[in-house]
N, C-alpha and C positions, 0 to 999 in steps of 0.2 A: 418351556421358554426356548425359543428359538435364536441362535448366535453364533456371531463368526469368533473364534477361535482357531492357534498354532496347532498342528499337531504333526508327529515327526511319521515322516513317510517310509517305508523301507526302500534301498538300494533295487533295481533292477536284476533281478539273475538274469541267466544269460539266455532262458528263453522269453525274455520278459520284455516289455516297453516301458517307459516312462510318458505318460499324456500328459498334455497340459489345459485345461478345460478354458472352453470358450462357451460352452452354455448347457445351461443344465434346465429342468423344470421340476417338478412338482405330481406327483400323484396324489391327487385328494385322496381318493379312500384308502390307499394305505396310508399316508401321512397322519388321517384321520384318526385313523384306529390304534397308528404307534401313539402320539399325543395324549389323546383320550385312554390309554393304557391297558386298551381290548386287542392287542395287537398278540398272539396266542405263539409265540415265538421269543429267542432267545434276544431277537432286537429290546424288548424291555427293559435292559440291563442299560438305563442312563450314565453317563451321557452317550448320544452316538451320532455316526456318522449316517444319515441319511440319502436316500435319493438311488435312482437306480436310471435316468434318464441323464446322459453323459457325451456331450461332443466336444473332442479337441482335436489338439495336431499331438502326433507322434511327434516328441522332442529328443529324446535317448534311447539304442535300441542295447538289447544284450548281447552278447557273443556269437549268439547263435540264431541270431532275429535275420531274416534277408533285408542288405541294406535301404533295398526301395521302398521301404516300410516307414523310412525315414519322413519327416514330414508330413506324411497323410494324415488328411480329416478322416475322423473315426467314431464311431458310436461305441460307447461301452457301459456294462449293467452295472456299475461298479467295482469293486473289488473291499480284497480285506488285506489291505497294503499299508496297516496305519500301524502304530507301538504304543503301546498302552491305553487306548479306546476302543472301545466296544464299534467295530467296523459296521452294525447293522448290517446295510447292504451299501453305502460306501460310496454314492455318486459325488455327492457333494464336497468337492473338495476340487481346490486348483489344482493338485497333482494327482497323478494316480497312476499308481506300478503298477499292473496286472501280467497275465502270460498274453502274447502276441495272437494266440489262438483265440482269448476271447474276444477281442475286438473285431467290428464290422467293418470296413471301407465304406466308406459313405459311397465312392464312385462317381460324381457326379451331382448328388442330394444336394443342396443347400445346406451347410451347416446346423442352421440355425432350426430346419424343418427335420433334420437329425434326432432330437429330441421327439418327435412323435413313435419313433421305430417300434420303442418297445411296447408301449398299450396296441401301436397298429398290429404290432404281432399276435399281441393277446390275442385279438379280436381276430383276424385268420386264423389262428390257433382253433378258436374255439368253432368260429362257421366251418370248419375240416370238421373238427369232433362230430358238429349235428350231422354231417354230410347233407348241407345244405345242394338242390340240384336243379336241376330243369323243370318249371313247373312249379317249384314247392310255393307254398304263401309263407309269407314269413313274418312276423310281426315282434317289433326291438322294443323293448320296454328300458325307456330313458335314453336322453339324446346329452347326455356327457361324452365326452369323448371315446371310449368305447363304445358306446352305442352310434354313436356318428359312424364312425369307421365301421364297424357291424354291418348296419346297414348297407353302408355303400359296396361290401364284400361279401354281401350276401347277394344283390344282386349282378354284382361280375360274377356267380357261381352259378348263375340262370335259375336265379330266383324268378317266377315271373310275375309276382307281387310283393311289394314289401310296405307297411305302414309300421310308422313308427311313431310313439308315445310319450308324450312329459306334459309336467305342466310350465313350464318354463318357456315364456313366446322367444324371447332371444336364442335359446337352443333351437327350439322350433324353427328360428328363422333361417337357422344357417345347416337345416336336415335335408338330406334329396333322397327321397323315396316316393312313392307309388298315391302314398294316403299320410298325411303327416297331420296327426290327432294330438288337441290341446284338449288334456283332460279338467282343465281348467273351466271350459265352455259346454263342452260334448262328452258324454257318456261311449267310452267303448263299444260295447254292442253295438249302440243306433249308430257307430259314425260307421263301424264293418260290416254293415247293413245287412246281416245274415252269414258273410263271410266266416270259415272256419279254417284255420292256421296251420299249416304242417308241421310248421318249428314257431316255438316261441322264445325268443333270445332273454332272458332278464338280465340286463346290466344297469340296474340300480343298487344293487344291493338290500332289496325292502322285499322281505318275505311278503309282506300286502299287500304290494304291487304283485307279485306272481301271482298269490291267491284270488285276486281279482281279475285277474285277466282268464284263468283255467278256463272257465266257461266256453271261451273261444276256440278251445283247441280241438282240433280233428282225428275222430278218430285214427289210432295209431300215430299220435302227432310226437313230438319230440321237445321235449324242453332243456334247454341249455341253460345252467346259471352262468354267466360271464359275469359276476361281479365277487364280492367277497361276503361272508357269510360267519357268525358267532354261532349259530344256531339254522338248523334247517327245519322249520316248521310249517308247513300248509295244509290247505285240505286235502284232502288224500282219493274223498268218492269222485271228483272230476276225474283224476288220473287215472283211477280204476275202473270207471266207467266206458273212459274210451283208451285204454292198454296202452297207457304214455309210457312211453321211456323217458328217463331224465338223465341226463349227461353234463358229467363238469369239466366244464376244461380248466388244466394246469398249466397258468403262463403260456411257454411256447417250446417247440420243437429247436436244440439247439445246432450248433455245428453249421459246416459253411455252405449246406444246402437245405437251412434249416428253416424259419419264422421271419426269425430278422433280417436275414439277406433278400428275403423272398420279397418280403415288406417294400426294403427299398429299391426293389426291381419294379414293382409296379406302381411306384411312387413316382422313379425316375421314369419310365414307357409311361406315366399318362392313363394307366390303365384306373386307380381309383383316384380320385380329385379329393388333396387335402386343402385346397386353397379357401380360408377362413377359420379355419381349425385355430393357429393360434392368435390368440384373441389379445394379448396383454403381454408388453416387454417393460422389465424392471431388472435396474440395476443391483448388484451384487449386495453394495452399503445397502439397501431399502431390500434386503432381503425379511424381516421380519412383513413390509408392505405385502412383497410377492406372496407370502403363506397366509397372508388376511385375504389374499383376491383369490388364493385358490381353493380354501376352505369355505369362507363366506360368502363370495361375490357369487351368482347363482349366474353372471353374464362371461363370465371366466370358464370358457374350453379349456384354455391350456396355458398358462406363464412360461414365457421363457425368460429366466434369470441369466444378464451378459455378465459376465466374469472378467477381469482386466487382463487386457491384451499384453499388459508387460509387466 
C-alpha cells in the first residue's frame, strides 16, 4: 500500500544539506519488484521510504557546506536521513538531509526534467559498458524509458544504425532511431531484413525478450542487460555460436565527473533530446494515482509527482 505519512528527518551535519523536494517520480521496475516483494535487498524490511528520482532547492546548509550552495536546484538519489524507517533508497520525501557531495546542480536543467537524471545515467552507463562505437548496429529491446534514452546514446556514440523494439505503439511513437519495430505487427528478423547486431541492449527486463532476439546477433556481438533480472536464464548455443560477450551494467559511475553530471551536460547542450519523455504530471495527494500510471498505464514514460511549494 502506498502512503503519505510524518516521518522525522535527522538535523544537517555540517557537511550536509537540507533539500526540499519539488518533484520526484517513480521507477517502475524497481518500484515493481519492491511492491511485489522480489526486490533481493534489505529495502524489504516495510514500511519504507522509496524513490531515488529527487529535485529540490538547497534550503539549509551545514558548517562546512560553501554558502553558494544555498538555494540551488539539485538532483539527489535519495538518502538515508530518516529515524526509525527503513530509508530504502529515500527519494520520497519533502525533506532530505544528505552530504552536499551527493547532490548534482541542475545548472541550468529544468527542474522538473531533473528527475530523468538518474535512469538517463543508467542508460550512458551502460552504452560505455557495451563500448558502443562508430559503425556498430545496435538494436534496444524495449522503449520504456531506459531504452528510449539508450537509444538515443547509442547513437550520439556513432552508432551507425540503431532499431529499436516494443510492442507498445505509444512508446513506439515517441522512439527516434534508425528502424523502430512493433512487435506487435512484424516479426524481428523479416523487419532487420537480414541485418545482424553488434550490441544488443535488453532493457526490458524479460529473459524472452533476449532469447528471442539472440538470433540476430553478430558474430562477436555484445549483449548488455540494462534492465533488472531475478534470474538469468537464456539460451546459451546463440551465444556460443557466435562468441558473445554479455556485459551488465551497475547503475552509474558516481562523483562530479561522473553519469549524472555527464547526463545533464548533454541534456542541457542539446546534444540527446528528452523532449516527450515525460509523459504524465500528478499531484503529491494523488500520489497512489501516480504509482497506478506508472506500473499499469503502458502510455506512462515517466510521472513526475509536484510536491507543495510551501
Amino acid at each position: 500500500m502506498i502512503e503519505i505519512q510524518e516521518v522525522s528527518v535527522a538535523e544537517p551535519k555540517a557537511e550536509d544539506v537540507l533539500i526540499r523536494t519539488a518533484y520526484t517520480s517513480i521507477s517502475a521496475g524497481t518500484e515493481r519488484m519492491l511492491l511485489d516483494g522480489r526486490m533481493p535487498h534489505p529495502a524489504l524490511s516495510f514500511p519504507v521510504v522509496p524513490g531515488y528520482e529527487t529535485v529540490g532547492q538547497v534550503v539549509r546548509l551545514g558548517a562546512a557546506v560553501p554558502p553558494e550552495m544555498l538555494g540551488q536546484w539539485v538532483y539527489v538519489g535519495g538518502a538515508r536521513c530518516f529515524k526509525g524507517i527503513n530509508p530504502a533508497w529515500g527519494g520520497q520525501s519533502q525533506f532530505i538531509s544528505t552530504e552536499a557531495s551527493r547532490v548534482v546542480p541542475l545548472n541550468g536543467l529544468a527542474p522538473d526534467v531533473g528527475v530523468i537524471l538518474s535512469l538517463g545515467a543508467t542508460a550512458l552507463h551502460g552504452i560505455n559498458v557495451a563500448h558502443v562505437k562508430s559503425g556498430d548496429r545496435v538494436l534496444v529491446l524495449g522503449q520504456g524509458i531506459v531504452g528510449q534514452l539508450a537509444a538515443r546514446l547509442a547513437k550520439r556514440a556513432g552508432a551507425s544504425y540503431v532499431a529499436v523494439v516494443d510492442r507498445i505503439g505509444v512508446r513506439l511513437a515517441a522512439s527516434q532511431a534508425d528502424r523502430i519495430i512493433d512487435l506487435s505487427r512484424e516479426s524481428l528478423e523479416e523487419s532487420l531484413e537480414g541485418l545482424r547486431m553488434d550490441v544488443i541492449v535488453e532493457a526490458t527486463g524479460s529473459m524472452v525478450a533476449l532469447g528471442n532476439a539472440l538470433p540476430m546477433l553478430a558474430d562477436h556481438g555484445r549483449v548488455l542487460l540494462l534492465g533488472y533480472y531475478e534470474h538469468f536464464d537464456t539460451p546459451y548455443a546463440p551465444l556460443f555460436m557466435r562468441e558473445a560477450q554479455i556485459l551488465i551494467a551497475r547503475e552509474w559511475d558516481f562523483g562530479p565527473k561522473g553519469d549524472l553530471p555527464r547526463t545533464r551536460d548533454l541534456i542541457v547542450n542539446h546534444e540527446i533530446d528528452v523532449s516527450g519523455l515525460l509523459t504524465h504530471r500528478v499531484p503529491l495527494e494523488s500520489i497512489r494515482v501516480a504509482y497506478r500510471l506508472a506500473l499499469e498505464d503502458p502510455s506512462c514514460l515517466k510521472v513526475v509527482v509536484e510536491w507543495p511549494c510551501e
